[in-house]
C-alpha positions as CSV (number, residue, x, y, z in Angstrom):
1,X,-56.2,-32.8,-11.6
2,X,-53.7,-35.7,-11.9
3,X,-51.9,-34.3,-14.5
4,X,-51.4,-31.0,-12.7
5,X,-50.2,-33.2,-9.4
6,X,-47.4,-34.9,-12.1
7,X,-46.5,-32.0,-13.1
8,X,-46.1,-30.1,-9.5
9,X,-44.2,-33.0,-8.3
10,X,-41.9,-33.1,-10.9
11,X,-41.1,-29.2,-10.8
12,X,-40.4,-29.8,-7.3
13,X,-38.0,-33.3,-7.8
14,X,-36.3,-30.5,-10.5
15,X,-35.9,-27.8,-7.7
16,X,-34.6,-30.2,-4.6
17,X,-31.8,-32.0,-7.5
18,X,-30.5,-28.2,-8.2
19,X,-30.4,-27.8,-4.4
20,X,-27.3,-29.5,-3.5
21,X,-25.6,-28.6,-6.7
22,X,-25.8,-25.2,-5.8
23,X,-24.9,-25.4,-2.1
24,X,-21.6,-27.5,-3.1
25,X,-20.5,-24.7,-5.9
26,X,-21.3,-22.1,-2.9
27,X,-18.6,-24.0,-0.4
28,X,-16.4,-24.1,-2.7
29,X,-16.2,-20.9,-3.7
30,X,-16.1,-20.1,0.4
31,X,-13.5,-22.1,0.8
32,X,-11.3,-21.0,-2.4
33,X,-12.0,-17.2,-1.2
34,X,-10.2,-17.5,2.1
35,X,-7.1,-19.3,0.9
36,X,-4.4,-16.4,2.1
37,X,-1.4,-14.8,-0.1
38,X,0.8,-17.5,1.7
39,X,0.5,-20.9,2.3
40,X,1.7,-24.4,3.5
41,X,3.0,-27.2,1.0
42,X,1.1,-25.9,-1.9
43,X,-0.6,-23.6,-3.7
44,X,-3.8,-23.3,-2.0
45,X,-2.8,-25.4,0.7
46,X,-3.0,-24.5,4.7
47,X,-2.7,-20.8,5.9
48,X,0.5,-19.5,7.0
49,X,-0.7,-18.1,10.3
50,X,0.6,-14.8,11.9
51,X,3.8,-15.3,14.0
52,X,5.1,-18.0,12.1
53,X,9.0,-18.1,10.9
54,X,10.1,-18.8,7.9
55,X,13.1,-19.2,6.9
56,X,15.8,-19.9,4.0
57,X,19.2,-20.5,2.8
58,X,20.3,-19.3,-0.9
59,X,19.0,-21.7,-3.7
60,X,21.2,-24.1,-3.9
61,X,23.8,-24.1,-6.8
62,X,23.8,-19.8,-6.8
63,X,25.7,-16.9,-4.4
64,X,25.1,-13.8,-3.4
65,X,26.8,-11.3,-4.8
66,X,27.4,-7.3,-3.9
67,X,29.1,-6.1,-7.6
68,X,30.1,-2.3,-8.4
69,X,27.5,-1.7,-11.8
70,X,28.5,-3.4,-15.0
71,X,31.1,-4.9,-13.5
72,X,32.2,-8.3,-11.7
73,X,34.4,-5.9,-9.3
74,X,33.1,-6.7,-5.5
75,X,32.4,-9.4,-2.9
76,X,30.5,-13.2,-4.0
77,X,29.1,-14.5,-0.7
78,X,29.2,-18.9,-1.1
79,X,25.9,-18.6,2.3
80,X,23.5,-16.2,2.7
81,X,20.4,-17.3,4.9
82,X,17.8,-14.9,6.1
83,X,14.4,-15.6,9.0
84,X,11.3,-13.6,8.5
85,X,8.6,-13.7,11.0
86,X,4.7,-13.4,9.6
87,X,2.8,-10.4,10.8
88,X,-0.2,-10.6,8.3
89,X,-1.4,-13.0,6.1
90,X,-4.9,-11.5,4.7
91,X,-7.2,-13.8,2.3
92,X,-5.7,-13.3,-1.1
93,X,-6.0,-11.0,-3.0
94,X,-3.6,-9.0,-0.7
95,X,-0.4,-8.4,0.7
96,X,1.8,-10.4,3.3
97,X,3.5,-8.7,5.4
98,X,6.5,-9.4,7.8
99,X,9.6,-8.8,9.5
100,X,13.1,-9.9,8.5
101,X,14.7,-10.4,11.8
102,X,17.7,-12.0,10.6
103,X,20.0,-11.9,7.3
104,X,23.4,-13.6,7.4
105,X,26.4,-13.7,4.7
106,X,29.4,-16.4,4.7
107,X,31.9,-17.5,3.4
108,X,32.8,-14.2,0.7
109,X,35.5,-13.4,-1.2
110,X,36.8,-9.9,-2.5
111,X,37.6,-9.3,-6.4
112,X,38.6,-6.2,-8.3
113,X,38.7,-3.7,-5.7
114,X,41.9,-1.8,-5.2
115,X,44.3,-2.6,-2.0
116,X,41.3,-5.4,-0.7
117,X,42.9,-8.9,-0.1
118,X,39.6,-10.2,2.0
119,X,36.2,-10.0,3.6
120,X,36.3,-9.9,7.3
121,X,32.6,-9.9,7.1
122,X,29.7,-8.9,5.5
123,X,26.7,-8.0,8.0
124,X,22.7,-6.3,8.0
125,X,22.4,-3.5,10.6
126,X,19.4,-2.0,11.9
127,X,17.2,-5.3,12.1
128,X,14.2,-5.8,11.9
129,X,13.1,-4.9,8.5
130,X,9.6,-4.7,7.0
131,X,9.2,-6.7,3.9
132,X,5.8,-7.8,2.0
133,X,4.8,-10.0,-0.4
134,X,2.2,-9.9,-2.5
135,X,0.4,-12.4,-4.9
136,X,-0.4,-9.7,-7.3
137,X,1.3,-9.8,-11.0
138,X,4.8,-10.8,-11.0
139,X,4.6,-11.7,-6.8
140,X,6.6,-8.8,-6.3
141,X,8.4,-8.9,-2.9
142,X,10.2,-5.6,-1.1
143,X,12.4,-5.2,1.6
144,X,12.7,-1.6,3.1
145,X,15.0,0.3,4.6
146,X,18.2,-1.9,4.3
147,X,21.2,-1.3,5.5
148,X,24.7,-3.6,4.8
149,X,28.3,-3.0,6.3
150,X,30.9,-4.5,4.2
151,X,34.5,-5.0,6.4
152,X,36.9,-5.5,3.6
153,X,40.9,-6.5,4.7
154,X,43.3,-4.3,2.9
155,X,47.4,-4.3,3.9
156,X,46.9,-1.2,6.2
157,X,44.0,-2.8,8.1
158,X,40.3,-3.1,7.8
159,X,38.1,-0.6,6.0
160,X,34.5,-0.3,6.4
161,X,31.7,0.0,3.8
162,X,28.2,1.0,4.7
163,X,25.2,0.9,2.0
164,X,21.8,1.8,2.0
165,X,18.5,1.0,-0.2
166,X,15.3,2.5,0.8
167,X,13.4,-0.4,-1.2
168,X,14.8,-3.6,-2.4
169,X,12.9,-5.4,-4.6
170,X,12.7,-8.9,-6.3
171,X,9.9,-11.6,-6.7
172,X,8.6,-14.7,-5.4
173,X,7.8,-18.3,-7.4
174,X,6.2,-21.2,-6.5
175,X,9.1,-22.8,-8.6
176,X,11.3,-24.0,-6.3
177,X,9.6,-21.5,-3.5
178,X,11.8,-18.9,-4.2
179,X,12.8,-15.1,-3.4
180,X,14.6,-13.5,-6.2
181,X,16.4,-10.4,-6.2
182,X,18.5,-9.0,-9.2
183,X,21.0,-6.1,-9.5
184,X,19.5,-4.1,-6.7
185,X,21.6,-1.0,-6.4
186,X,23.0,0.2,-3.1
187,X,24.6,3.5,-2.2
188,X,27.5,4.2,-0.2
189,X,26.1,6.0,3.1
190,X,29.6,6.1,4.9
191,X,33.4,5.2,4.1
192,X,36.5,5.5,2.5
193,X,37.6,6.2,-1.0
194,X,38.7,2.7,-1.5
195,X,34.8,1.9,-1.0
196,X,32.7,1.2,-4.3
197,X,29.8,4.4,-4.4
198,X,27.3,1.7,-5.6
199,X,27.2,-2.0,-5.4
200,X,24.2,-3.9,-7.0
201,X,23.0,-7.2,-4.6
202,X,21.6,-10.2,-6.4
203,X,20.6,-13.4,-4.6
204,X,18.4,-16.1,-4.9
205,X,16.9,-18.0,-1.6
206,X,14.9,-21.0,-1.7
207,X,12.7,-23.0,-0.5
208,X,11.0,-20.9,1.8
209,X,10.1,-23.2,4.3
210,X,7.5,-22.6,7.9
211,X,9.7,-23.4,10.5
212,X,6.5,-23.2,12.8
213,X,4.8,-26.5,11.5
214,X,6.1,-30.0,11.6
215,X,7.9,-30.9,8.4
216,X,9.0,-27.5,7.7
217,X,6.8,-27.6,4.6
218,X,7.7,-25.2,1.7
219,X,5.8,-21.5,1.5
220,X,3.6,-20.9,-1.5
221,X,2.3,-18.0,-2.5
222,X,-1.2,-17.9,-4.3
């Protein structure tokens, strides 16, 4: 009778030990599981929640540039900054999703580009965009439906160049909190024959930073 006392006693001192073990593992893996695609100051760190604005200026050290194909002929922008504003942020693994509201170009030169002397500006129309990111293979991000006018001073006067992209796509890192985007073509929507037909847009911006929190801390993605 004793020994089947010992015996039931220890089983049970076995079973309570395991008890928190098992609870701890569970929260954690709770609390890993609702991490979203994006977050705050690291990977893993705070949700980016909906509404916030995030916002960055090219990587520092790099330009934005707007070349013909194969060629260095075009417009080198020295600023480029663009605000997004979150509109989902679901529990990873998933898709962000937001809304460029603003995309500014300065300080560009012209090269190559028969009769041009200048840039009298470079500017998005048609804002807001949608855009995503995901935190899928690659963090691919896309911007759609872009539109760019290109104002180029020639000795008869200005000339205007209009491009459009249905999807323009690069990729996040969580090196340097980055958006990449390399040799995505454009086409020539409207004007004149002095206008490159394609021009492909490379930039780098970084860090992303959440312009909605104190600290401005840098945008992850998971």
């Amino acid at each position: 009778m004793v020994k089947r006392l010992l015996l039931a006693m220890a089983a049970a001192a076995m079973l309570l030990s395991s008890l928190p073990l098992t609870a701890s593992s569970a929260a954690t893996g709770s609390a890993a599981a609702r991490h979203a695609v994006l977050t705050n100051r690291r990977v893993g760190g705070s949700n980016v929640r909906v509404g916030a604005i995030i916002k960055a200026d090219l990587k520092r050290g790099t330009k934005a540039t707007f070349f013909s194909p194969g060629s260095r002929r075009g417009v080198t922008c020295r600023f480029s900054s663009f605000t997004d504003r979150v509109t989902k942020n679901p529990f990873r693994r998933g898709t962000a999703r937001l809304r460029l509201t603003s995309e500014r170009f300065r300080g560009c030169t012209v090269s190559g580009i028969t009769g041009a002397r200048g840039v009298r500006s470079v500017s998005v129309e048609r804002l807001p965009y949608n855009t995503t990111t995901s935190d899928s293979r690659g963090k691919p991000v896309t911007i759609f439906r872009t539109r760019t006018k290109i104002t180029l001073s020639t000795i008869l006067g200005a000339i205007v160049c209009t491009y459009f992209k249905g999807a323009v796509r690069g990729h996040a890192s969580n090196i340097g909190q980055v958006n990449a985007f390399s040799n995505q073509t454009f086409n020539l929507v409207s004007g004149s024959g002095a206008c490159p037909a394609k021009g492909d847009f490379s930039a780098t911006y970084g860090p992303l930073r959440n312009f909605s929190v104190r600290g401005h801390p840098h945008i992850f993605v998971n």
